[in-house]
N, C-alpha and C positions, 0 to 999 in steps of 0.2 A: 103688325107681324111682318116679319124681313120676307123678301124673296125667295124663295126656293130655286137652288138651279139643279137643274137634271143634265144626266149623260143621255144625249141621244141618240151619240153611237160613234163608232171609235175604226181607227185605221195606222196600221203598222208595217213597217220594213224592216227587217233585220238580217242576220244573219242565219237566223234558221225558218228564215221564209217569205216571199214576196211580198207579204199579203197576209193579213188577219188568220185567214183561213188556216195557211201553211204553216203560220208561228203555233195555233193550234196544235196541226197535228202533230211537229215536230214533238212539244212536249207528252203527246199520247205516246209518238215513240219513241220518245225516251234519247232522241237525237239531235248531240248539241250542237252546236256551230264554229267550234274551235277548228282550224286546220292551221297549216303552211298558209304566210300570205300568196296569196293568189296576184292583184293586183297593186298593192302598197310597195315600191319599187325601195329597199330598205338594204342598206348591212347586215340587218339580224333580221332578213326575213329566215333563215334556219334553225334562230334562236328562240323567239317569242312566238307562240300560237297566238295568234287573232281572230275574231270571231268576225270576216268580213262578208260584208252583203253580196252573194253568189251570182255578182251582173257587173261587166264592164262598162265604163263610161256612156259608150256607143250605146251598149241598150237598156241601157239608164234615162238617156235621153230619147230612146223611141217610143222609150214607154210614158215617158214625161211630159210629150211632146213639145223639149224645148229644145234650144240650139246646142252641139255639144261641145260648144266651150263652156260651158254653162258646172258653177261649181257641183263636186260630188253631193256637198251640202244638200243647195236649194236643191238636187233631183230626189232624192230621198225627202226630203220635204213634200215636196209637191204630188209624189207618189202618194205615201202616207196620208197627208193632208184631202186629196181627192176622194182617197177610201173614205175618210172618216166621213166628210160632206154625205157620200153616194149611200152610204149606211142608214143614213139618218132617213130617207126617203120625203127630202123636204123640198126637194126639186131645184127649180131657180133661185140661186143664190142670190140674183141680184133683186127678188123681191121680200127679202128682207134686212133689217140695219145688224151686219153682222161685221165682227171686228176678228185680227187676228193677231194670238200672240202667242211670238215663237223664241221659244231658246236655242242656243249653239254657243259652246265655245272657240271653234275655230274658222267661222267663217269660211270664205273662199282661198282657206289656207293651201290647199289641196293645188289649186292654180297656179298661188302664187308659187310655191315649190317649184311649181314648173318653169315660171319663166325665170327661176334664180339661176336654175341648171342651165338655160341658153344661155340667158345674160354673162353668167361668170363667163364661159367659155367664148362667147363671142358678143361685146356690147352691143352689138348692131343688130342681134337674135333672136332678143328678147323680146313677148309680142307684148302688147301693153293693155291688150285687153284682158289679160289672163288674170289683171292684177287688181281691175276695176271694181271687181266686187270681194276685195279682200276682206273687208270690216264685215262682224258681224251682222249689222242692220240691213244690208244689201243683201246676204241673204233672205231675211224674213221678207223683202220691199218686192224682190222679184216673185216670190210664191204667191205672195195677195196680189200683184201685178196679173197673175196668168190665171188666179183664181175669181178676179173681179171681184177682191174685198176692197172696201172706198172709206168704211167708220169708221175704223181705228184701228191700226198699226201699230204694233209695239214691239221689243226684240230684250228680253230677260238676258242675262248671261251673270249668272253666282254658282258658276264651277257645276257638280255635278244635282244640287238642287236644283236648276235652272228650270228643267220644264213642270217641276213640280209648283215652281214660284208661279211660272204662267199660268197653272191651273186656277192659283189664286187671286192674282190678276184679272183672270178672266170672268170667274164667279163676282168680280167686287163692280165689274164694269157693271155686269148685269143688273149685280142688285141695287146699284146706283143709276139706273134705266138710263145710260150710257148708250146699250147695246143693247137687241134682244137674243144675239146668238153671238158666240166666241168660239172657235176654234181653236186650243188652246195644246201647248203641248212643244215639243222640242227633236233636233235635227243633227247630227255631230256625222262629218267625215272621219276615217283614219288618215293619219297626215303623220309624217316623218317625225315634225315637228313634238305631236301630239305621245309618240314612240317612245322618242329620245329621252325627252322630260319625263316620263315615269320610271325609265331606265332609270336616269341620275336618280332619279330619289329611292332607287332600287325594291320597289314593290310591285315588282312584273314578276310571274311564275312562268318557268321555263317549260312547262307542263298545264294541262289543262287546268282549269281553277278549282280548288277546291273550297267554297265557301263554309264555313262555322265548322268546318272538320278541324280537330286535333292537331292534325301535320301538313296545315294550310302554308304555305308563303307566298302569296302573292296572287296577284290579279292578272287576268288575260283583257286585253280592251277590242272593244267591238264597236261596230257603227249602227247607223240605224238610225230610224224618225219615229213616231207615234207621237198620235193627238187625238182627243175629244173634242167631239162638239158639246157644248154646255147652250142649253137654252134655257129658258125664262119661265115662270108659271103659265103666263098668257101662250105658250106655242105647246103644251101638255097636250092638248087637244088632239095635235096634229102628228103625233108621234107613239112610238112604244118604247118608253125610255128602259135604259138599262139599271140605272141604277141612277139615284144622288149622290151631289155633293156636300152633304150633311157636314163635314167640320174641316179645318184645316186651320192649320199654325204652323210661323218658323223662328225659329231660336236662334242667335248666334253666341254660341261659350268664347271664342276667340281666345281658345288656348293655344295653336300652332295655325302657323300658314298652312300647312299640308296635312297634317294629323287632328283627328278628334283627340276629345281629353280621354281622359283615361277611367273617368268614373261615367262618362257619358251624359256630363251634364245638360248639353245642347241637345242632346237625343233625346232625352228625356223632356226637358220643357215641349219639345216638339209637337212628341206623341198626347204628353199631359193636357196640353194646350186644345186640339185636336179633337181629343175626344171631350175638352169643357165645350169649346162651341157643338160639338153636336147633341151634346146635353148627356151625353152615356158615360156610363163607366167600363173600367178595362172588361168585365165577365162579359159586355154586350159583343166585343170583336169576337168573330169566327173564325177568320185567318188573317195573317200579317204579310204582307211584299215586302221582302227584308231588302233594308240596301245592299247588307252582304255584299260585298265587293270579294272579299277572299284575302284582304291582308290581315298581317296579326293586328295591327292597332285599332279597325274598323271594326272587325267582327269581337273584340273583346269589348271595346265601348259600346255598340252597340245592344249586346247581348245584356251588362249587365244593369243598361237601362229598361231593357225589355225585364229583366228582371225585376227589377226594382220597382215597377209599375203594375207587370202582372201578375208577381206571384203572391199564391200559388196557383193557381189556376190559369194553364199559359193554353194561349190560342194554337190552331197552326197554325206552321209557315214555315217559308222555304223562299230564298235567292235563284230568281229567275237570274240573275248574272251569271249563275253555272252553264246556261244555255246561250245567251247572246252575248257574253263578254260583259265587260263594264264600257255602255255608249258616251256614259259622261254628261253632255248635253241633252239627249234625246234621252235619258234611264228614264226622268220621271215622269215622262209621255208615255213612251212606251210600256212602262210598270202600270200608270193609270188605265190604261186599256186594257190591260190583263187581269186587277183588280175590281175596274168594272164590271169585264167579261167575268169574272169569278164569281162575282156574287148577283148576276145575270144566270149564272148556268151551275151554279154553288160545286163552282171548279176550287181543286187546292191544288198548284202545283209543285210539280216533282224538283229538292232539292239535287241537282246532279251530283256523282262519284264522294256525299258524303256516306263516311264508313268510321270515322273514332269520334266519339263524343268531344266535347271542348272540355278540359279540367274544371276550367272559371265557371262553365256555366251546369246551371240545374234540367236545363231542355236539349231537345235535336228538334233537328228542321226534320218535317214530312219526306220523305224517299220515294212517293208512288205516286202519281197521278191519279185524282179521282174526282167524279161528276158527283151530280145528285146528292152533296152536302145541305146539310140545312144552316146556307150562311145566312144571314139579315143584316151585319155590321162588318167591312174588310178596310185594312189601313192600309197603305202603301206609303214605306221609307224614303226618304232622299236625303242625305248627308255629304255635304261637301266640305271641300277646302275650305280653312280660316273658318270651320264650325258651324258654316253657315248650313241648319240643322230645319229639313222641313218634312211633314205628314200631313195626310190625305185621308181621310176617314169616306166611304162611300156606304151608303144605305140603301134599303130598298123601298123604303117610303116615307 
């Protein structure tokens, strides 16, 4: 009989709150995290709403307790990352074999920015420590650095799949007694860089996002970290788990670099996939964590895999990216701890400002916030660039 791995408890930053708690209640009320960039030093800061984390560098890093040259990345990491540990009530980390694996796709981009801005202007300006932890791996190496993880280190990076992949990752170390705890889950700064590119390929919405609604165009992008601890059967004991991690699968259709296909074929094996490993069929899911981004080619492929799978009989669900932006790197952490927490607390959350049905599809995402659902089975989406197409299935026993 395989391992079983459990959520033993989960921690997040975003844009609509510090901390677990605050992402919470922001969804009780109903308040998303779109504004004017605050801190992202941009062209179109008057252009594009962003969903940024409501703390400047400075007290990013006093809460982090690290140096503050230190990337946006790893702070939001390390933030997140500590919650999720201190949840669990497992104590000293160093007495157990705990590994950590983390997503981002822009590393200490955030930095390097900076030092381009002196450098151009003055070669001799430039500080060169700004640039040291540009690559992604450097961010994941300083979080376990300051977290005193020593078994395994790893660093995923497959576009906006990524921390969902380390979910998977991290269950396989497990069940490969690799490890008996992971920390698992993903980190993304907003960076210029990160801006621009979604510009060019023009699926940023000039307006707050509207996901699976009718007269959607476009995505807002947000930042933000979240991660799960995943433990082992042998550590049940020692915890109040929230939930398992009963299935997961990822697909790649490799129809376009930047677009899903168009019948949702990767989406589909994903979810399919998903729920074979956890041995269920579609009627057993309660609610879905849509990736829902909010563009036209995302929310039509995805929908009419959801269809294809579940109909007639379709779960809730609703795109928490209405509220935190699209993180990118850190979605499928952060969507995991909210999916955990959902069928932990048989929460469905609130799809934000949808109001027209989609033509293509037969369903709507949920509009209200509400507790005391009788979930048992909840998925959470991740869909990235180049199809690379992954799901998360969580159970309550």
């Amino acid at each position: 009989m395989s391992v079983k791995v459990w959520i033993a408890g989960g921690g997040v930053i975003s844009g609509i709150g510090m901390n677990l708690e605050e992402n919470l209640q922001a969804f009780k009320d109903m308040r998303t995290g779109m504004t004017t960039m605050q801190y992202l030093q941009s062209v179109h800061h008057e252009t594009f709403p962003v969903a940024e984390v409501k703390a400047d560098n400075d007290t990013l890093s006093d809460m982090a307790l690290m140096p503050e040259n230190t990337s946006r990345t790893a702070l939001l990491s390390l933030i997140a990352a500590r919650e999720a540990w201190k949840s669990t009530g497992l104590g000293d980390i160093s007495q157990y074999r705990v590994g950590f694996v983390s997503a981002n796709t822009v590393g200490g981009m955030d930095k390097t920015e900076d030092f381009f801005n002196s450098f151009l202007s003055n070669p001799q300006g430039g500080r060169l420590h700004q640039v040291l932890n540009h690559e992604c791996g450097a961010v994941t190496e300083l979080v376990a650095d300051a977290m005193g993880i020593r078994h395994h280190i790893s660093t995923i990076s497959t576009a906006c799949s990524s921390a969902a992949n380390a979910l998977m990752y991290g269950a396989r170390l497990i069940r490969n007694n690799i490890v008996d705890i992971v920390i698992a889950g993903g980190t993304d700064a907003l960076t210029r860089f990160t801006l621009n590119g979604f510009n060019t390929l023009m699926i940023l919405d000039q307006q707050p996002c509207r996901p699976f609604d009718d007269t959607r165009t476009g995505l807002n992008l947000g930042e933000g970290a979240g991660y799960v601890v995943l433990v082992s059967d042998n550590l049940l004991a020692h915890i109040q788990p929230w939930a398992r991690l009963s299935g997961f699968a990822n697909a790649n259709d490799a129809y376009h670099q930047t677009a899903s296909s168009p019948d949702g074929t990767g989406n589909y094996l994903a979810m399919k996939g998903a729920l074979e490993m956890a041995g269920l069929t579609p009627e057993d899911i309660g609610y879905i964590n849509l990736h829902g981004t909010g563009t036209q080619n995302n929310d039509v492929s995805e929908g009419i895999a959801i269809n294809r799978l579940f109909a007639p009989h379709f779960p809730a669900m609703s795109s928490t990216k209405s509220f935190t932006g699209h993180t990118l790197g850190a979605s499928g952490g952060i969507e995991a701890v909210y999916a955990a927490l959902a069928l932990k607390e048989g929460i469905i959350y609130p799809n934000a400002r949808f109001q027209h049905q989609m033509k293509e599809l037969p369903f709507a995402p949920a509009t209200a916030f509400s507790t005391g659902n009788d979930l048992k089975h909840v998925m959470s989406n991740s869909f990235g660039f180049g199809g690379n197409c992954s799901s998360l299935v969580f159970s309550k026993e």
